[in-house]
C-alpha positions in Angstrom: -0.4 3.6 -15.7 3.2 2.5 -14.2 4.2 3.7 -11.3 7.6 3.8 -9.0 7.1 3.5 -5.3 9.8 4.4 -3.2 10.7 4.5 0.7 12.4 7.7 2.1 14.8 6.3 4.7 15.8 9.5 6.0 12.3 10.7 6.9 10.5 10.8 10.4 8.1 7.9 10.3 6.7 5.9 7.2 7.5 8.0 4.2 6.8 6.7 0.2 7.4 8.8 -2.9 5.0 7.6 -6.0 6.7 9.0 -9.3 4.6 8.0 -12.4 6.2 6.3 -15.6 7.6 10.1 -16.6 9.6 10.4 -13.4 6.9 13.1 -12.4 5.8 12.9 -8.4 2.1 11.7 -8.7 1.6 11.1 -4.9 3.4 11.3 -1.2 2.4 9.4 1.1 3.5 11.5 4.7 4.2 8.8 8.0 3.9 12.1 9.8 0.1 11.9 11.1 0.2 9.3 13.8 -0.8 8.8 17.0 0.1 6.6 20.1 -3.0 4.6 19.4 -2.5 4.0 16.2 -0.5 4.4 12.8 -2.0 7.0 10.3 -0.7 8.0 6.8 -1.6 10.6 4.4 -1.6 10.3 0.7 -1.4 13.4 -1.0 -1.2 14.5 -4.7 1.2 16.1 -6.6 -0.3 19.5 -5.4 -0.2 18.2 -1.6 -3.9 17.4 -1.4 -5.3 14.9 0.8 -6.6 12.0 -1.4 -6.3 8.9 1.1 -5.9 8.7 4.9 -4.3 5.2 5.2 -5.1 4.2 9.8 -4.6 1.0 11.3 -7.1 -0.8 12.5 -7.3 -2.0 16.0 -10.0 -4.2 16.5 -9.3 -7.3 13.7 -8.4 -11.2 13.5 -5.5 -9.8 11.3 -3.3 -6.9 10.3 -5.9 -4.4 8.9 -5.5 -0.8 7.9 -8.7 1.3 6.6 -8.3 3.8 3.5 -10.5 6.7 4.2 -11.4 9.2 1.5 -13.2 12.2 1.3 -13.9 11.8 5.2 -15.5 8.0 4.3 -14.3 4.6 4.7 -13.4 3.2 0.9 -12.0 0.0 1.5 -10.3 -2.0 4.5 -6.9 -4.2 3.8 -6.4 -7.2 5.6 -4.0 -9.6 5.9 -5.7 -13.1 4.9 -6.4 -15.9 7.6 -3.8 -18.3 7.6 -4.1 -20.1 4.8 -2.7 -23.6 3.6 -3.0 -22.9 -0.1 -1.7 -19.3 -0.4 -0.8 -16.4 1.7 -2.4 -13.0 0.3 -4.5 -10.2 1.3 -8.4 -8.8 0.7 -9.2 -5.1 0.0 -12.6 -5.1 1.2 -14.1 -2.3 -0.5 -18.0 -1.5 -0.4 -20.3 -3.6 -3.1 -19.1 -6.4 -5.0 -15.7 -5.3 -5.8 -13.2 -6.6 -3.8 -9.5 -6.5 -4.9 -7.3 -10.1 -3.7 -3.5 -9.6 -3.8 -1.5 -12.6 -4.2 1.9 -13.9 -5.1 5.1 -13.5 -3.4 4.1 -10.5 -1.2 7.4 -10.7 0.9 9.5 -10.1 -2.2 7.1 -7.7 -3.8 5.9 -9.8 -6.6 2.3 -9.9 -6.7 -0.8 -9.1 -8.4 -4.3 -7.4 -7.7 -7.0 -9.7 -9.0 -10.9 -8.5 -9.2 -12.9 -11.9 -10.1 -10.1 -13.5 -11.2 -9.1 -10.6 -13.6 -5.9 -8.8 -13.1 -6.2 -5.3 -12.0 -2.7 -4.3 -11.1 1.0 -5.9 -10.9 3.4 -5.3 -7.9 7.1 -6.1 -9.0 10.5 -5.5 -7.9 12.6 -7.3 -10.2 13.6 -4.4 -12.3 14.7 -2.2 -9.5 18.1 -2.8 -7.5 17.3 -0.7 -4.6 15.8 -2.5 -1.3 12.5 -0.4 -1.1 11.5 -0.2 -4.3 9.4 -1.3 -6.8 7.1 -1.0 -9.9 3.1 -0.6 -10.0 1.6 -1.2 -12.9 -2.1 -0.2 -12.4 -4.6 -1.4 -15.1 -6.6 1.8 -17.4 -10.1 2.4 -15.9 -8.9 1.1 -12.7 -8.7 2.9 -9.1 -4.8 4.3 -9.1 -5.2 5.4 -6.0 -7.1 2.6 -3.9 -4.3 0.2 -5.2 -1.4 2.0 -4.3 -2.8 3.4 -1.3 -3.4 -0.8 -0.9 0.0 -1.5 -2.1 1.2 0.8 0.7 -0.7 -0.9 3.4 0.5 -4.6 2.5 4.5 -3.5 2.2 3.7 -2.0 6.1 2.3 -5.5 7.2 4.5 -7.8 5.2 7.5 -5.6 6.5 6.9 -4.2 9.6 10.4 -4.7 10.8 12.0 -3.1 7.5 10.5 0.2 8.6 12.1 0.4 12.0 15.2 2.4 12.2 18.3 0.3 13.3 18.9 0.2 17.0 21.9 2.1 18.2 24.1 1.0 20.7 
């Protein structure tokens, strides 16, 4: 299934609009459920249910956000150590199925690998428009772990993108 991921710029905190490849919304992910502590985002359907809670986590080496569905922790993105060969990140999800994203993450340009097998593809090449880009989420596979994943690596890998500009 393709997907296009969107920033809304003219939203109160970290706002994404998820149309699938009909130009239908599929999800929403609302910046609107934070706290001073820490950041917190919902992803909801297209009929405004709760699927994902995306939260920061505070206690990590690196940038780390948990997805929590259902009430339980599904997975925990992290930012990779540094790294001299490649710069990437780990969706830590229970059992032996752990996701790796890796390519050019600042440019959105990367792929979801599971043992070595692609699971997903990030890409912005065909879009013009600064945040946004294409999905494309392999059949059988977890739509909704990897985009709420793809979510949590455009936060870390642009953290100041999201800030509004100062004023002055």
């Amino acid at each position: 299934m393709r997907y296009v991921v969107k920033q809304k710029w003219l939203s109160f905190g970290e706002d994404f609009a998820i149309k699938d490849e009909s130009g239908r919304e599929a999800f929403y992910v609302d910046g609107k459920a934070f706290t001073l502590v820490r950041e917190k985002l919902a992803m909801l359907d297209s009929n405004k249910k709760e699927v994902a809670l995306i939260r920061e986590k505070l206690i990590s080496l690196t940038a780390a956000y948990e997805i929590v569905r259902e009430g339980k922790p599904s997975a925990v993105v992290k930012k990779d150590l540094i790294n001299l060969f490649r710069i990437g990140f780990t969706v830590d999800v229970p059992g032996p199925d752990d996701l790796e994203a890796t390519g050019s993450l600042l440019e959105h340009e990367y792929t979801f690998r599971r043992s070595g097998k692609v699971v997903a593809e990030v890409s912005k090449r065909w879009f013009s428009w600064t945040d946004t880009y294409g999905v494309e989420v392999q059949p059988g596979e977890d739509d909704v772990l990897i985009l709420a994943s793809t979510i949590v690596i455009d936060l870390i890998a642009h953290p100041d993108a999201k800030k509004p500009p100062a004023t002055g």
